[in-house]
C-alpha positions as MATLAB code, in Angstrom:
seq = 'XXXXXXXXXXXXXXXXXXXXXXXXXXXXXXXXXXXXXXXXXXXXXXXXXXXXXXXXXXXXXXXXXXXXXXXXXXXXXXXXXXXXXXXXXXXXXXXXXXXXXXXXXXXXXXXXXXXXXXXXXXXXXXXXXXXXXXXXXXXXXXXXXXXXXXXXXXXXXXXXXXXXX';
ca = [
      95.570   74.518  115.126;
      98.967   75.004  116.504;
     100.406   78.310  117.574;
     102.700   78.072  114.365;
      99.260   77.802  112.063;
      96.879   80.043  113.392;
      93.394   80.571  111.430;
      92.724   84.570  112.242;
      89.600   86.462  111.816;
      89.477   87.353  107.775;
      87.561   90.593  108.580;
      89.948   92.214  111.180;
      93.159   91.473  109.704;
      91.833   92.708  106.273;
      90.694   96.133  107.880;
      93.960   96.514  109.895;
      95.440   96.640  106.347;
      93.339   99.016  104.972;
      93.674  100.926  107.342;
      97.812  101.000  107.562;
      97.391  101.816  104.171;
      95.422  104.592  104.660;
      97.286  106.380  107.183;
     100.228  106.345  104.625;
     101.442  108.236  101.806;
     104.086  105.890   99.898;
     104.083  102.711   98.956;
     107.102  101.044   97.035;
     105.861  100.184   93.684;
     107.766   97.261   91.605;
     106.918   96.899   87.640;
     109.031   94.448   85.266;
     109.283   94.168   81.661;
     111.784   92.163   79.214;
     113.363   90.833   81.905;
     114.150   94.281   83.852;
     112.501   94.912   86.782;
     112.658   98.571   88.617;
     111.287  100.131   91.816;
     110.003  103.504   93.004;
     108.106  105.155   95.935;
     104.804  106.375   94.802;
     102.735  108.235   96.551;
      99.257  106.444   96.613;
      95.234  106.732   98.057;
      93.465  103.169   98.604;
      90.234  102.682   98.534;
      89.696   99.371  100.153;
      92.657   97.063   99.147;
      92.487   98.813   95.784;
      95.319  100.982   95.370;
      95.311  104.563   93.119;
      98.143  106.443   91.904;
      99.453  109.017   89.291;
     101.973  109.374   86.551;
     102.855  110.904   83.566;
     102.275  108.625   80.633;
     105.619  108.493   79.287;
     107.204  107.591   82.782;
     109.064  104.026   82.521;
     106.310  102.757   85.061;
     103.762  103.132   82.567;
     105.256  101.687   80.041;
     106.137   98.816   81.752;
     103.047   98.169   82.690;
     101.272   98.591   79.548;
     103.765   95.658   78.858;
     103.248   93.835   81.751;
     100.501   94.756   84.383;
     101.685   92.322   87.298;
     102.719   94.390   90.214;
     104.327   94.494   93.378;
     103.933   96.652   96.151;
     105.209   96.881   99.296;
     104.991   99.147  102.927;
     104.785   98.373  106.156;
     105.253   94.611  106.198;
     102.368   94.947  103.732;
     103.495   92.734  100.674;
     100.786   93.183   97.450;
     100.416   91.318   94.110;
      98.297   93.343   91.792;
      97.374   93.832   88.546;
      97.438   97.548   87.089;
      95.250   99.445   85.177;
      95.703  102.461   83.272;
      93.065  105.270   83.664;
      92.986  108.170   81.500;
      90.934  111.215   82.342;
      88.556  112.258   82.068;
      87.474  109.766   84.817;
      84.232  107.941   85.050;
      81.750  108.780   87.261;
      83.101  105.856   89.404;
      86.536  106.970   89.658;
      85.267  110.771   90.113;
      85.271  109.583   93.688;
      88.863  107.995   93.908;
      89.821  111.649   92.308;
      88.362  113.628   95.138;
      90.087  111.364   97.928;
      93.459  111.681   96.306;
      92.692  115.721   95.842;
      91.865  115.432   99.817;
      95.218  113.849  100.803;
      97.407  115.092   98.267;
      96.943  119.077   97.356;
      98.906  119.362   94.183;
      96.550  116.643   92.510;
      94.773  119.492   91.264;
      97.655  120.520   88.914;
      97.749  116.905   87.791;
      94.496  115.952   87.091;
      93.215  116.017   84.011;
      96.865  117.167   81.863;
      97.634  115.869   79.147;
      99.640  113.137   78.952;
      99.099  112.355   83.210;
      96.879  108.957   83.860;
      95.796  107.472   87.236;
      96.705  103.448   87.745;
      94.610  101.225   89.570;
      95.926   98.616   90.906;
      93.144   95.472   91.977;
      95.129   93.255   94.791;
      95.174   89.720   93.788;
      97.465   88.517   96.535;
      98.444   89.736   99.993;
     101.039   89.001  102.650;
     101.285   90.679  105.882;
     105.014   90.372  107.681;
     104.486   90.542  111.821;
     107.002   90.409  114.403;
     105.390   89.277  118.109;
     107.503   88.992  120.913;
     111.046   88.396  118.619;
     109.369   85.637  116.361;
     108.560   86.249  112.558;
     105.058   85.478  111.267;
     103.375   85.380  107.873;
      99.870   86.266  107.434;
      98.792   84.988  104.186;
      95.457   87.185  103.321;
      93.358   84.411  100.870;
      91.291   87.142   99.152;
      89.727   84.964   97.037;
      88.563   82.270   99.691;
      88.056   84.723  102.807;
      90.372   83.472  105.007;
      93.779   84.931  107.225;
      96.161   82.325  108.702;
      99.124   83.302  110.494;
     102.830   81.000  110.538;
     106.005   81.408  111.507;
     108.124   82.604  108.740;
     110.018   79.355  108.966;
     107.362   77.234  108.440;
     107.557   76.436  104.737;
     106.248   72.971  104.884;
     102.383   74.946  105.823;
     100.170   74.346  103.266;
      98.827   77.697  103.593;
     102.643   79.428  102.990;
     102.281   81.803  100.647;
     105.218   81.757   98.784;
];
């Protein structure tokens, strides 16, 4: 493959992710309904490439979602496509472990957790794009969750069949 098309190892590119993610504490979260779409910071945990965070249930993200769970999220070069999910406590035994990560990084969760009205989203990445500058030259590296595979292209090269947008 040429330079501009570069098949990269699935495994450590995926893990480089996770791991920016993890270091971090806001992500920008996107959410669209009837046509209006609005942004926010939220601060988040991941566990993997799944990414957890909290509201109150009357908060316009929410209800957008309920409409609408397609999200976007975005930090770090890191560009996401996920679909939400509303969680409502109390948690199940499952996400009893996402709750004591998020009560690790973030010590006011324990105020939150549990109220009435507050709800933890998941959000399951369906699609993911990685933005990379190297020596002055953009690059795309379109993450093919589904398939297993990493390829890396110059931003410019739209005619790639592995472009991701």
């Amino acid at each position: 493959m040429s330079e501009e098309n570069i098949e990269l190892d699935f495994t450590e590119i995926r893990n480089e992710i996770i791991a920016t993610l993890a270091k971090n504490r806001n992500i920008s979260l996107a959410t669209s309904l009837n046509d209006r779409v609005t942004t926010r910071n939220v601060q988040y945990i991941n566990v993997d490439l799944d990414i957890y965070f909290t509201s109150w249930g009357f908060n316009k993200k929410i209800k957008q979602i309920k409409g609408n769970p397609n999200v976007g999220l975005h930090q770090m070069g890191i560009q996401i496509e996920g679909l939400a999910e509303i969680l409502r406590w109390p948690l199940d035994e499952k996400s009893k472990k996402v709750e004591e990560k998020f009560e690790a990084k973030y010590k006011w969760f324990s105020k939150l957790s549990g109220k009435r009205d507050a709800v933890m989203v998941k959000i399951t990445t369906k699609k993911l794009v990685n933005f990379k500058t190297i020596d002055g030259v953009f690059f795309l590296q379109n993450i093919d969750l589904e398939n297993k595979k990493a390829y890396q292209m110059r931003l410019t090269d739209k005619e790639n069949p592995n472009y991701p947008y």
